[in-house]
N, C-alpha and C positions, 0 to 999 in steps of 0.2 A: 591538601585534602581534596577528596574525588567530589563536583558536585553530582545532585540528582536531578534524573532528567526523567520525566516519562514518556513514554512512546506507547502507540497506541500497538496491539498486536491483535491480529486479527486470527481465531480459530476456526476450525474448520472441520465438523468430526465426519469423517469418511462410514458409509458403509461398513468396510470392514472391520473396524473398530480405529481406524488409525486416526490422529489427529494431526493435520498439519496446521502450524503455525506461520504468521507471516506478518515482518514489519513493514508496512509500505512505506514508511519514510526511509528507508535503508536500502538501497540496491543491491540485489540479489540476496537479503537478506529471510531466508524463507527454509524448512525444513518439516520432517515428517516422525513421528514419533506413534510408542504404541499406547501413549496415555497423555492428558493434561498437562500434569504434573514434570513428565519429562520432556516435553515439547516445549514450555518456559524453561525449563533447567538449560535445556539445547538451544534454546533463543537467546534468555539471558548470556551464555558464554559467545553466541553469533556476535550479538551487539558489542560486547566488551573488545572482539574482535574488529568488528570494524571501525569503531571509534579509536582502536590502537592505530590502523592503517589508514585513517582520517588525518591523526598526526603527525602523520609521515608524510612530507608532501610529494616525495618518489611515488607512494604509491595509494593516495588520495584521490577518490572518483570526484568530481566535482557534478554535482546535481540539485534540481531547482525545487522546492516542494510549492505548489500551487495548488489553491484550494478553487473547485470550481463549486455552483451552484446547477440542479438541476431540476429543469422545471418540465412535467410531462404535457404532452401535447393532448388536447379535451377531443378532439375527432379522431385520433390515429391508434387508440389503445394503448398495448404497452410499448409503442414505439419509441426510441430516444435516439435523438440524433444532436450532432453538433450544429451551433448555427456559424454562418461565415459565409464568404462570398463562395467557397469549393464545395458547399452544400446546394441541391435542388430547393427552391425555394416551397417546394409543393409539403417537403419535411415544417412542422412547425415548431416541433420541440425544440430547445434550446440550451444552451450550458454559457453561462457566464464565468469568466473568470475574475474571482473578487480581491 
C-alpha cells in the first residue's frame, strides 16, 4: 500500500494568465501550466516521478532539506542577508539554521 505524504507546493500565477508550480523539497521539481487545476495534475505526476527515481539508487539525487529562520534587520530596511564569518559584519540581518 502507497503511503501519503504531503508536500508543500508553492504557486505562482504569472501575468499572462500562466501558473507555475513548484515543490521545493524536490529538486528540479517545478513546472508551468495554463491553469491551477492542471499545474497540480502536472505536479502530482512530477512527484510520483521523482519518488519512482528516488527508488532507484542508479538514479537517486541525494539532497538535504533544511529549514532556516529569518530575522530582518531593524536599520537596513528590506535588507536580508546571511550571517557567518564570509558576511561584512556591517549586514545585521541574519538566517539561522534550526
Amino acid at each position: 500500500m502507497d503511503s501519503l505524504c504531503n508536500l508543500p507546493i508553492f504557486l505562482r500565477f504569472e501575468d499572462d494568465g500562466t501558473v507555475v508550480a513548484i515543490c521545493p523539497l524536490l529538486p528540479d521539481c517545478q513546472c508551468e501550466a495554463r491553469s491551477r487545476a492542471e499545474a497540480l495534475c502536472m505536479m502530482q505526476k512530477l512527484i510520483q516521478q521523482a519518488t519512482k527515481a528516488a527508488a532507484d539508487p542508479q538514479k537517486a539525487q541525494k539532497y538535504e532539506v533544511v529549514y532556516l529562520a529569518v530575522t530582518r534587520s531593524s536599520d537596513s530596511g528590506n535588507n536580508f542577508s546571511v550571517s557567518g564569518s564570509r558576511r561584512p559584519k556591517a549586514e545585521r540581518a541574519r538566517i539561522e539554521i534550526l
